[in-house]
C-alpha atoms as a printed R data frame, in Angstrom:
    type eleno elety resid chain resno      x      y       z
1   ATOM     1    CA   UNK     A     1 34.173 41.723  -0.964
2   ATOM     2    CA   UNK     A     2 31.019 40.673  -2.215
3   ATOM     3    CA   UNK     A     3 28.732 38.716  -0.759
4   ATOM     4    CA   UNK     A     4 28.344 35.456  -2.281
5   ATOM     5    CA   UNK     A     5 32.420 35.579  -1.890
6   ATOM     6    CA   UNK     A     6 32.253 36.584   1.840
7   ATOM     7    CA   UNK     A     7 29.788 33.322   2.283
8   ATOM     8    CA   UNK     A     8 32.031 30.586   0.837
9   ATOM     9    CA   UNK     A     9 34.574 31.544   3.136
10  ATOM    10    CA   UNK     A    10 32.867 31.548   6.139
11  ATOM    11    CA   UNK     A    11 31.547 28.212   5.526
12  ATOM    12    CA   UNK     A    12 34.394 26.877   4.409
13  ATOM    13    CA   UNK     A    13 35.751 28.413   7.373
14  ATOM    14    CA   UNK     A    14 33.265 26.464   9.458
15  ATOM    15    CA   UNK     A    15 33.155 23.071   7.867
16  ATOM    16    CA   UNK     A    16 37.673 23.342   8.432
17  ATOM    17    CA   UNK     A    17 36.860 24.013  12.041
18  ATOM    18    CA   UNK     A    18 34.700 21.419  12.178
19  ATOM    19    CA   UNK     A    19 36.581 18.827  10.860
20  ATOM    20    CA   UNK     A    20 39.398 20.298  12.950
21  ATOM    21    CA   UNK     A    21 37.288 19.708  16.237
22  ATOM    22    CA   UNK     A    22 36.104 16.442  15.107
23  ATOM    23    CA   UNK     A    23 40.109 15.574  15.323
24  ATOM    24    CA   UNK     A    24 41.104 16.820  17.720
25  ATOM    25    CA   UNK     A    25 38.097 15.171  20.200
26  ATOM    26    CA   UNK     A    26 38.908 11.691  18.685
27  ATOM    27    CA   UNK     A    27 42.427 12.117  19.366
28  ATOM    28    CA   UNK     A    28 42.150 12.804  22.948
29  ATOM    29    CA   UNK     A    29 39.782 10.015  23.404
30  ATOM    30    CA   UNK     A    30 41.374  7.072  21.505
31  ATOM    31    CA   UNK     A    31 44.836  8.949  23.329
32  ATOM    32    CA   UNK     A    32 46.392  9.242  19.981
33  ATOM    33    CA   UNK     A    33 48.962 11.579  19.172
34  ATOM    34    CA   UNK     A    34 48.268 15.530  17.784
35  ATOM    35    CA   UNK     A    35 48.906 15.959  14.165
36  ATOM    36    CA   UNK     A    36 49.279 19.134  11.852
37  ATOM    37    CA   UNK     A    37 46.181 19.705  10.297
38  ATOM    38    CA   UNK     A    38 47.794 21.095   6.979
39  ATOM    39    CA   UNK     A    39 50.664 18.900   6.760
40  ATOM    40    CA   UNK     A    40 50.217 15.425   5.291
41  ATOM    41    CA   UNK     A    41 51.361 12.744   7.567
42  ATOM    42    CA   UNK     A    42 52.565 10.035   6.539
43  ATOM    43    CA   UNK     A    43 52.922  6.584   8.176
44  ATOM    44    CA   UNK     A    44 55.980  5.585   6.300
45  ATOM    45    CA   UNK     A    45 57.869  5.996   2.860
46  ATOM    46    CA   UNK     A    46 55.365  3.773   1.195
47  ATOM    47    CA   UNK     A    47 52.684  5.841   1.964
48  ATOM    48    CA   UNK     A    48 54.535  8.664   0.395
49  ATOM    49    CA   UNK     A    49 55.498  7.233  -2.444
50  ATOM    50    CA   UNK     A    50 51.757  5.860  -3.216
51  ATOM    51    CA   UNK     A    51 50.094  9.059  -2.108
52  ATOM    52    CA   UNK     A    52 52.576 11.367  -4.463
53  ATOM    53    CA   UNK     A    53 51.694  8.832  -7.511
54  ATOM    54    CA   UNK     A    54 47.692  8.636  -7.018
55  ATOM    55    CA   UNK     A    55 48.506 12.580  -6.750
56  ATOM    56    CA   UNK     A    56 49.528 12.381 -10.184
57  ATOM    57    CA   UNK     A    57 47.027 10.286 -11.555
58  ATOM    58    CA   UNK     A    58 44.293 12.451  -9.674
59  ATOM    59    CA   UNK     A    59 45.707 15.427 -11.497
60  ATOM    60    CA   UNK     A    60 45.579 13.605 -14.505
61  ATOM    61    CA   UNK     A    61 42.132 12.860 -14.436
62  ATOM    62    CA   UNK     A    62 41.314 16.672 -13.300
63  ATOM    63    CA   UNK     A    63 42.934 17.555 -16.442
64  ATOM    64    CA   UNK     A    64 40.712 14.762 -18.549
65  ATOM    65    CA   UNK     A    65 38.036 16.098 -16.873
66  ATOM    66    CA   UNK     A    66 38.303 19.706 -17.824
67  ATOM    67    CA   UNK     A    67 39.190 18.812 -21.431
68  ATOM    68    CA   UNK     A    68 35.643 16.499 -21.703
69  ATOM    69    CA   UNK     A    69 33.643 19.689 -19.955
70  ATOM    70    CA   UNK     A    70 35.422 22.285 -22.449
71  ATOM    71    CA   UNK     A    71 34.450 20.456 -25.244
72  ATOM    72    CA   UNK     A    72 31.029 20.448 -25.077
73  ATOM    73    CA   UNK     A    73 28.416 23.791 -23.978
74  ATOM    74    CA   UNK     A    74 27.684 23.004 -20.637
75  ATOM    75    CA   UNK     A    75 25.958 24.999 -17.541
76  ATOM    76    CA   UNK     A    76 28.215 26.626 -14.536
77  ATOM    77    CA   UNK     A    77 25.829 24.289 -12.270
78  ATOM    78    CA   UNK     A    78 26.843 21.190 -14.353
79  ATOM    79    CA   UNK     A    79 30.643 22.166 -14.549
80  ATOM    80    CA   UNK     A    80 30.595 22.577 -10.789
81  ATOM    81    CA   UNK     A    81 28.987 19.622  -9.768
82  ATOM    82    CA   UNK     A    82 31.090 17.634 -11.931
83  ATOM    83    CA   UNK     A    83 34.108 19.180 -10.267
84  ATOM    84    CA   UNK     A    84 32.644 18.928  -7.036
85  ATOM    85    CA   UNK     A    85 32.129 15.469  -7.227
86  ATOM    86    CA   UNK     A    86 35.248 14.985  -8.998
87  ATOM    87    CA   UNK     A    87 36.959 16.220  -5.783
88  ATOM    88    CA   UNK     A    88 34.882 14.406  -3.078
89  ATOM    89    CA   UNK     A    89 35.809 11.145  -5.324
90  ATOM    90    CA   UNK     A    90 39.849 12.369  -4.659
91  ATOM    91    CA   UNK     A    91 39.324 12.921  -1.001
92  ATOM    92    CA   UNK     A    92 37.787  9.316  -0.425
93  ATOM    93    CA   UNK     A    93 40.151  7.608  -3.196
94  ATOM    94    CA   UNK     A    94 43.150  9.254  -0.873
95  ATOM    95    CA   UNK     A    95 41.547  8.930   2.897
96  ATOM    96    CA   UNK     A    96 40.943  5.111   1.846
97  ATOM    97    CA   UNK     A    97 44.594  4.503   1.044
98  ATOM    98    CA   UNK     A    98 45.707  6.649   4.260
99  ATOM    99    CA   UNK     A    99 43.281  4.772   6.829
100 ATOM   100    CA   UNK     A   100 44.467  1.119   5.303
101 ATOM   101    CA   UNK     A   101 47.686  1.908   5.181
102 ATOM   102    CA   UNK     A   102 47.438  3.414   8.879
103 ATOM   103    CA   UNK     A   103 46.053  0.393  10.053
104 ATOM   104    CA   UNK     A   104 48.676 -1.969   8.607
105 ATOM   105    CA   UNK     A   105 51.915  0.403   9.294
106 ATOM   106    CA   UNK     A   106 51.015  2.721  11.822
107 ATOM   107    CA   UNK     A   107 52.850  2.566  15.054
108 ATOM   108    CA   UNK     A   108 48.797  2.943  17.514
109 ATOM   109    CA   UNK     A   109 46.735  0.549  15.462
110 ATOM   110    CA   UNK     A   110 43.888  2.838  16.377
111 ATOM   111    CA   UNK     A   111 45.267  5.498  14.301
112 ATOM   112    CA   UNK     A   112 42.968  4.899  11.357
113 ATOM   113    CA   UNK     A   113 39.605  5.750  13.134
114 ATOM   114    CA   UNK     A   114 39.639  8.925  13.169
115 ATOM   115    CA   UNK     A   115 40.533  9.387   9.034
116 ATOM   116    CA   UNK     A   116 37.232  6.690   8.499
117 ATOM   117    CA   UNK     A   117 35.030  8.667  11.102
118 ATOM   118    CA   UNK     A   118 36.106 12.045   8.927
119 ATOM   119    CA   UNK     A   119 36.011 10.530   5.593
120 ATOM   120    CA   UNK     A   120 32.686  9.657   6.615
121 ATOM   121    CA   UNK     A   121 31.896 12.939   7.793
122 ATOM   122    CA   UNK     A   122 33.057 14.525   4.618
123 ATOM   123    CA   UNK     A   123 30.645 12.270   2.500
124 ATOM   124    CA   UNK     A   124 27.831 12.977   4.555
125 ATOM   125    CA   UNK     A   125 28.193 17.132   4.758
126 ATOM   126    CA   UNK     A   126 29.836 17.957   1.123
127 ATOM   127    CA   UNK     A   127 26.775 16.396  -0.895
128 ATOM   128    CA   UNK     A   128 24.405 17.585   1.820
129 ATOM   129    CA   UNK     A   129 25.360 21.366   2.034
130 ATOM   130    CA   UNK     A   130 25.943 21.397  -1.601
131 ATOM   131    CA   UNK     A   131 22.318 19.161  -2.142
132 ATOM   132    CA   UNK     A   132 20.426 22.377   0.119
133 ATOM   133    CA   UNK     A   133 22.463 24.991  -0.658
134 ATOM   134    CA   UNK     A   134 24.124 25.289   2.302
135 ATOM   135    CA   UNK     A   135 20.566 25.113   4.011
136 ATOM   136    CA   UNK     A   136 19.272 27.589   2.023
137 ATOM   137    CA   UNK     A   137 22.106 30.178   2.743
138 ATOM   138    CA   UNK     A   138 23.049 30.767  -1.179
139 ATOM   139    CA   UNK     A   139 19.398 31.133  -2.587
């Protein structure tokens, strides 16, 4: 495995432990209830139905995306930042929708914290590792 390969995973590795951590700890103290961390959970039917269509859309607009980038010369750097941020506008666009519609369905009105307090998270450390390199570990 090469090394720059052997790198993303472990910090990917890391940030998904992280995150997982994060959870867990606010879970215990706001005395919520455990979720799968790689299933979606969703508050009701509604929820399903408006994730799976924004889904859609999202995918949509990947495909848009990748169409506008393959049209044109463009650096790896540029492609990946585009995707990058392309991704990290998904994840909020999708957390948003999960943490209102947790507060207005959910059955522990407190349920929504924890998705703001990671969403927040996640738009602090993806721009910030990807802004130094992971702190210098990919120069």
């Amino acid at each position: 495995m090469d090394s720059f390969l052997g790198k993303l995973i472990i910090a990917v590795v890391l940030c998904m432990g992280m995150f997982y951590l994060l959870d867990s700890l606010l879970r215990r103290y706001l005395k919520l209830e455990k979720v799968n961390f790689f299933k979606n959970n969703y508050v009701n039917d509604k929820h399903q139905k408006i994730d799976w269509i924004l889904r859609f859309v999202l995918i949509l607009g990947y495909l848009l995306v990748t169409i506008i980038m393959s049209s044109g010369e463009k650096k790896t750097t540029t492609i990946f930042i585009i995707f990058v941020s392309f991704s990290l506008l998904n994840a909020v666009v999708l957390e948003l929708v999960r943490a209102y519609l947790q507060k207005k369905y959910a059955e522990h009105k407190n349920e929504y914290i924890p998705t703001l307090i990671q969403l927040c998270l996640l738009i602090i450390v993806v721009p910030t590792l990807l802004y130094t390199k992971f702190f210098g570990w990919f120069d």
